[in-house]
C-alpha positions in Angstrom: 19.9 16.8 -9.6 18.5 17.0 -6.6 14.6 15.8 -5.2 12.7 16.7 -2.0 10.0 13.9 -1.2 7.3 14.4 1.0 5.7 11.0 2.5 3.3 10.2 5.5 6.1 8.4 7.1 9.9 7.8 6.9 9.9 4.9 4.3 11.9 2.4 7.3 11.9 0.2 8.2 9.8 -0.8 4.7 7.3 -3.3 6.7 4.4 -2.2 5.2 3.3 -1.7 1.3 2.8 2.2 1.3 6.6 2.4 3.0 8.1 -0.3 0.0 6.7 1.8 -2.7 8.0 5.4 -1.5 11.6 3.7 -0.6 11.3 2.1 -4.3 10.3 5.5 -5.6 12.9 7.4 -3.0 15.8 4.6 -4.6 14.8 5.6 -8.0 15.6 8.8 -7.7 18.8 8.6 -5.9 20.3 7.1 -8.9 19.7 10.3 -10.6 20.8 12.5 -7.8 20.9 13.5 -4.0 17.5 13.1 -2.2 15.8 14.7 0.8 12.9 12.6 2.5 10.6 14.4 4.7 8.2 11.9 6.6 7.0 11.2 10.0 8.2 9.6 12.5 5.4 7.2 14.7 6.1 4.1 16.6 7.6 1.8 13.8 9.9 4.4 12.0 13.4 5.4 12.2 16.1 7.1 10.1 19.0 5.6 10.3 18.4 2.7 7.8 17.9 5.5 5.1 20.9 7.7 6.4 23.2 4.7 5.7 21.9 4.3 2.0 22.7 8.4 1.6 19.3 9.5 1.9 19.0 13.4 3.7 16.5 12.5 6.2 14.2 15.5 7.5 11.5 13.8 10.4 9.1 14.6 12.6 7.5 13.2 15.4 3.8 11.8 14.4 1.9 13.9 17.4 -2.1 14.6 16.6 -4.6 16.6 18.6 -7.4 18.1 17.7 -5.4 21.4 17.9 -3.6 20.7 14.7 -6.3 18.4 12.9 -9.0 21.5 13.5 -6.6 24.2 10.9 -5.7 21.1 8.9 -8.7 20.7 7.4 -8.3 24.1 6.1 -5.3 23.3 5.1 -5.3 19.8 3.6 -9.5 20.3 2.5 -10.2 17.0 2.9 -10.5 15.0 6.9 -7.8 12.2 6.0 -5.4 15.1 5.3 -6.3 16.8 8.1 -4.8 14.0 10.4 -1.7 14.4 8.9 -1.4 18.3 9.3 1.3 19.7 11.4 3.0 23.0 11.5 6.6 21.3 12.3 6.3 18.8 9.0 5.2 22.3 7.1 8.3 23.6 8.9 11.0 20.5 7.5 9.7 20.5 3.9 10.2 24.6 3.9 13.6 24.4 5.2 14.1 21.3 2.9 12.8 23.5 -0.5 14.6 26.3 0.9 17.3 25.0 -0.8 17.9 24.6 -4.4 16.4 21.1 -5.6 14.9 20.3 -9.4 11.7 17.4 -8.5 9.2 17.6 -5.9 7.7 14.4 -4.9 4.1 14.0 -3.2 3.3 11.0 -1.9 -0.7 10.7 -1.7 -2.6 13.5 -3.1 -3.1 14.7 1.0 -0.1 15.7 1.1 -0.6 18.6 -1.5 -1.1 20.9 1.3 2.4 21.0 2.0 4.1 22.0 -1.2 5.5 25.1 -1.9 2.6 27.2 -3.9 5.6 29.1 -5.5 7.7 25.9 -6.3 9.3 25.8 -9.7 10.2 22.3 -9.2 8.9 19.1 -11.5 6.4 18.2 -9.6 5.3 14.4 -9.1 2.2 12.8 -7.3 2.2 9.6 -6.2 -0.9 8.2 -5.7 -1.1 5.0 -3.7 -4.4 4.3 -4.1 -7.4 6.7 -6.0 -8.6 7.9 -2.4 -11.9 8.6 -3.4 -13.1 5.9 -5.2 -11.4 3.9 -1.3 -13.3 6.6 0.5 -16.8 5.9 -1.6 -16.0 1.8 -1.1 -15.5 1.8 2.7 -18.8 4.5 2.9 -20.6 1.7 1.0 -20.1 -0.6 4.0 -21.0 1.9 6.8 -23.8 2.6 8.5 -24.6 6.1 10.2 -22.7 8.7 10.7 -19.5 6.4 9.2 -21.5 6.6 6.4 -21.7 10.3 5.7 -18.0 10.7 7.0 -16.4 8.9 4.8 -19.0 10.0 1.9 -18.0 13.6 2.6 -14.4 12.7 2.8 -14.7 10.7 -1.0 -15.5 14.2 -2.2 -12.9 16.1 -1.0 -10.3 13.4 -2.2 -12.3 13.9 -5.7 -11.5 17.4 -5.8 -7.5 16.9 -4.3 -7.4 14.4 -7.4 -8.3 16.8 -9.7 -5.5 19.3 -8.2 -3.0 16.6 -8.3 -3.5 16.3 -12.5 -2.2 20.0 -12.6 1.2 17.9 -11.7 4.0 17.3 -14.1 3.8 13.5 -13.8 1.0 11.5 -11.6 1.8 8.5 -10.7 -0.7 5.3 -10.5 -0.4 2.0 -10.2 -2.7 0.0 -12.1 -4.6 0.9 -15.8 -7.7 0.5 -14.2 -6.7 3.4 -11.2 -5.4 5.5 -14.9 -8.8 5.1 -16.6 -10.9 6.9 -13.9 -8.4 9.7 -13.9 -8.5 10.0 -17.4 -12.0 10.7 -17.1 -11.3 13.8 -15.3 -8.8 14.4 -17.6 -7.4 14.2 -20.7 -3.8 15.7 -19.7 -1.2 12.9 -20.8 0.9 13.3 -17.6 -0.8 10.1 -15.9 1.6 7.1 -15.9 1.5 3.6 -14.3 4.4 3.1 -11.8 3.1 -0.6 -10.8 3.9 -2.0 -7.3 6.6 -4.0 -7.3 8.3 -6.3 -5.4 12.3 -6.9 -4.4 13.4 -10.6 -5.5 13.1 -13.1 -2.6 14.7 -16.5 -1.6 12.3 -19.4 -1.7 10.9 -20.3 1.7 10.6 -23.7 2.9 7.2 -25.3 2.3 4.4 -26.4 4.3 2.0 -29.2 4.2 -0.1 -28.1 7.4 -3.3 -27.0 6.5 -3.1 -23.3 7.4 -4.4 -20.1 6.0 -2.7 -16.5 6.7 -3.7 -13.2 5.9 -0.8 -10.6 6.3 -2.0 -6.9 6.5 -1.8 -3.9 8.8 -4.4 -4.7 10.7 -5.2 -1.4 12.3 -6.3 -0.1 8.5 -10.2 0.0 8.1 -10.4 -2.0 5.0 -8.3 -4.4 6.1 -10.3 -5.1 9.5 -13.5 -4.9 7.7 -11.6 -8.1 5.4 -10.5 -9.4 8.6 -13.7 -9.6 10.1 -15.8 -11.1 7.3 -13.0 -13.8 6.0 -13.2 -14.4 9.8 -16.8 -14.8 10.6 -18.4 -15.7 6.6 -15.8 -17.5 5.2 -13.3 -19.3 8.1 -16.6 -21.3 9.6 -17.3 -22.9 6.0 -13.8 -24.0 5.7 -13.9 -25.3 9.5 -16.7 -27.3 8.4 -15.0 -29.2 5.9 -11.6 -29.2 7.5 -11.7 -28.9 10.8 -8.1 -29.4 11.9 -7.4 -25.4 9.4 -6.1 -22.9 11.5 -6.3 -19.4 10.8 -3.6 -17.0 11.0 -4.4 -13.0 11.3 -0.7 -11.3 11.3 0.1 -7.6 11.5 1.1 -5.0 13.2 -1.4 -3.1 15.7 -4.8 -4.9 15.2 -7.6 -3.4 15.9 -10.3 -4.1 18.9 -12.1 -5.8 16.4 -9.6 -8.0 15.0 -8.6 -9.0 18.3 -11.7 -10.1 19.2 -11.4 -12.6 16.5 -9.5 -15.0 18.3 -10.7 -18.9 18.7 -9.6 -21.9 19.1 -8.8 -22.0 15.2 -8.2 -18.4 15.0 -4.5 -16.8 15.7 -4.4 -12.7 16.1 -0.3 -12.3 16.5 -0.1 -9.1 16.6 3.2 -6.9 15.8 5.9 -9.6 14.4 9.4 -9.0 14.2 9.8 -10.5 10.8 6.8 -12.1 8.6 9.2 -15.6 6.6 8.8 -17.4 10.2 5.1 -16.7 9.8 4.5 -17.6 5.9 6.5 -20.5 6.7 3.7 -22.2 8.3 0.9 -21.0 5.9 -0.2 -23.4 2.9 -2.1 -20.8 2.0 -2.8 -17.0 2.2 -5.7 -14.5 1.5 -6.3 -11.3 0.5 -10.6 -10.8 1.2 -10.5 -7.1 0.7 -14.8 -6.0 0.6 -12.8 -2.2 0.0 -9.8 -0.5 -1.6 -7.5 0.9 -4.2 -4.6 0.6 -6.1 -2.7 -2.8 -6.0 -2.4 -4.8 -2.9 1.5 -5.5 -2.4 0.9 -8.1 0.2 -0.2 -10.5 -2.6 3.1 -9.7 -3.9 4.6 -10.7 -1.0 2.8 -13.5 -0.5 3.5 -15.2 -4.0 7.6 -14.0 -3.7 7.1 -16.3 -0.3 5.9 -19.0 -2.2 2.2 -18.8 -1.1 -0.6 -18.9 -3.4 -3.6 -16.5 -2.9 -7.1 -16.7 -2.8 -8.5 -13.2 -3.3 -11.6 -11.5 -3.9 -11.8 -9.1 -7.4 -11.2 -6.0 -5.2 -8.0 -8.1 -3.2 -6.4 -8.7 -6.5 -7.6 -5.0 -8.3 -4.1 -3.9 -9.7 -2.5 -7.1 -10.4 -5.3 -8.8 -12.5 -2.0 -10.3 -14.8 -1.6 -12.7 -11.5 -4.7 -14.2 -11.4 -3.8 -17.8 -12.8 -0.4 -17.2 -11.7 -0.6 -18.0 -8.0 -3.7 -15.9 -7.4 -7.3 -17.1 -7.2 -10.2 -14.8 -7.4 -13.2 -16.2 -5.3 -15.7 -13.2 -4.1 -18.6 -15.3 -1.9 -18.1 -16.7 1.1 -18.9 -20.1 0.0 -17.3 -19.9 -3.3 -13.7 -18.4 -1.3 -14.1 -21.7 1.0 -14.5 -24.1 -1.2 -11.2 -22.8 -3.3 -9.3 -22.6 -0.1 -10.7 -26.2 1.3 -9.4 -27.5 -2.3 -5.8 -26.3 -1.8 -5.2 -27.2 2.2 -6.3 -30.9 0.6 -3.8 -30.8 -1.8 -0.4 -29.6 -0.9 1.1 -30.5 -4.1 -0.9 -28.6 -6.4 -0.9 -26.0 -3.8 3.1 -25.6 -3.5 3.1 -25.5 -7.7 0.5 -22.8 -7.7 2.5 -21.2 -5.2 5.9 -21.6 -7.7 3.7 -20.1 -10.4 3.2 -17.4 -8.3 7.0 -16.5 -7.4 8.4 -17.1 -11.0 5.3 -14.5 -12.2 6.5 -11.9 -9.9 10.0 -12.4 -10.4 9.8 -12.0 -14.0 6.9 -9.1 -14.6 6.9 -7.2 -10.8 10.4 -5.8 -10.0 10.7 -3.2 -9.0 13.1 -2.1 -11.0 11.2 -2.5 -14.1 8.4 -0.6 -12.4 9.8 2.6 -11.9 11.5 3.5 -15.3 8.3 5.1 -16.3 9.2 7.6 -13.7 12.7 7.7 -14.6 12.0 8.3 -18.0 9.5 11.0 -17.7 12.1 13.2 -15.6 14.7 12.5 -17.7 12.8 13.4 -20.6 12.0 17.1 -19.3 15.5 18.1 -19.8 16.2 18.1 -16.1 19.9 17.5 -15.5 20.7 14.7 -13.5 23.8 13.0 -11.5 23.9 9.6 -11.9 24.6 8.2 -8.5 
């Protein structure tokens, strides 16, 4: 058997939760045969991680201009696929389907626009996240012309979702992400491929009251969380703690998130690896005001050992957790007084955090996560090789 996947970027390194779940997904289906990947390449990719583990790697240079994002939007119908439209990506995935393969694999319904109209293929659609229901959230907290943008966009992305249920299998991850898709549909080809996460070694503990909050920080919803944890939430905690530091960590922040810096603020920026980082924090956050799908960072967080405080959209997806290392708090004062709690008392803190790691460990590998897939392609009668 063989599968072509098509992602937004080449899954490697995995530093970020869209590139862990399309290597998981890529790894799954190299134990039923060869695999081609075709992805992008921008300025925190490279290949040759994935060429050692026997991946076929087809990538491209991530190089917009308006010249290419202008025909995308014919292309891709929708403006967040138009950003990713480029004639020398449609170029890889035709030489990659030129030749004989048995599953196509989308990753995000954008990238539709560049699978073959004529494929015969088992076709799969990964969706990361319901984009529209994201693009209606993050319109909900503009103003202007943001507003309508993103408002405009969240109906395209309805209309791409619909397309992407003419699929053999579409992937989500969470029931509640399955339950709006099953209202435009009542085809039973919609199964829950949860986020998972790798198993971890314990990192040493902290008893210095600090808070992190890990996240690509260039992503909209994620410097919208930035900046309200930061200016609603971090001056209550201050208040009644005053020696708390706060730690912003990711790669690329935005202007914004930079100019959240203090005294009692820390914006890193890029990091070359995150334990050094989680090894300070006591505790860490996930404020998300926007968003979809399930939020791998609090994964990561609780594999580290770190408990999470987390509004109801932060933990959306992984609702089992809350309890279990996670703590859902969705007003500023409320989220303070549950973080001021734990930075008092380390103790309780590091056992919530053990919760967390044993609940992951046990119910969020990812190899558990994927069989759904598995066993949907193995059940079409496709013939596979196990690797």
């Amino acid at each position: 058997m063989r599968s072509v996947l098509m992602s937004k970027f080449v899954p490697w390194p995995a530093n970020s939760g869209e590139k862990r779940r399309t290597l998981a997904i890529a790894r799954a289906l190299k134990t039923l045969g060869d695999v081609t990947i075709c992805g992008f390449l921008g300025t925190n990719e490279e290949v040759e991680g994935l060429v050692q583990e026997g991946f076929d790697v087809r990538a491209v240079p991530l190089a917009r201009s308006w010249g290419k994002t202008i025909p995308g939007l014919a292309k891709g119908k929708s403006l967040s696929a138009a950003r990713f439209w480029d004639p020398a990506f449609a170029q890889q995935v035709t030489e990659a389907t030129a030749e004989p393969y048995d599953v196509l694999v989308v990753e995000h319904v954008q990238f539709q626009m560049y699978a073959p109209a004529d494929s015969k293929a088992y076709t799969v659609v990964d969706m990361h996240n319901i984009e529209s229901s994201l693009a209606e959230r993050v319109s909900s907290t503009k103003t202007g012309p943001l507003k309508a943008v993103y408002a405009v966009d969240a109906a395209a992305l309805t209309r791409l979702e619909k397309q992407a249920l003419t699929a053999d299998t579409v992937l989500v991850v969470s029931d509640a992400d399955k339950a709006v898709l099953e209202t435009e549909s009542r085809r039973p080809n919609v199964r829950v491929v949860p986020n998972g996460w790798d198993p971890t070694e314990a990192l040493p503990t902290t008893d210095t009251p600090v808070v992190s909050f890990v996240a690509l920080l260039s992503w909209g919803p994620n410097v919208d969380a930035a900046v309200w944890f930061t200016t609603k939430v971090w001056p209550l905690v201050t208040a009644a703690l005053p020696e708390a530091h706060l730690q912003l960590v990711g790669r690329e922040p935005a202007p914004e998130v930079r100019a959240l810096a203090s005294a009692s603020v820390e914006v890193t920026g890029t990091v070359a690896e995150l334990d050094p980082w989680y090894e300070k924090t006591l505790v860490a956050v996930a404020p998300l005001l926007a968003g979809g799908g399930s939020r791998l960072k609090i994964l990561e967080g609780l594999a580290a050992g770190r408990p999470i405080v987390a509004t109801t959209i932060g933990a959306e997806g992984l609702e089992d957790l809350v309890g279990d290392g996670v703590v859902v708090a969705d007003e500023p004062a409320r989220m303070a007084d549950e973080i001021v709690a734990l930075l008092r008392d380390p103790a309780t803190t590091h056992a919530l955090g053990a919760q967390g790691a044993r609940a992951v460990a046990e119910r969020h590998s990812w190899e558990a996560a994927v069989e759904p897939l598995l066993s949907a392609i193995t059940k079409s009668g496709i013939a596979v090789t196990s690797a």
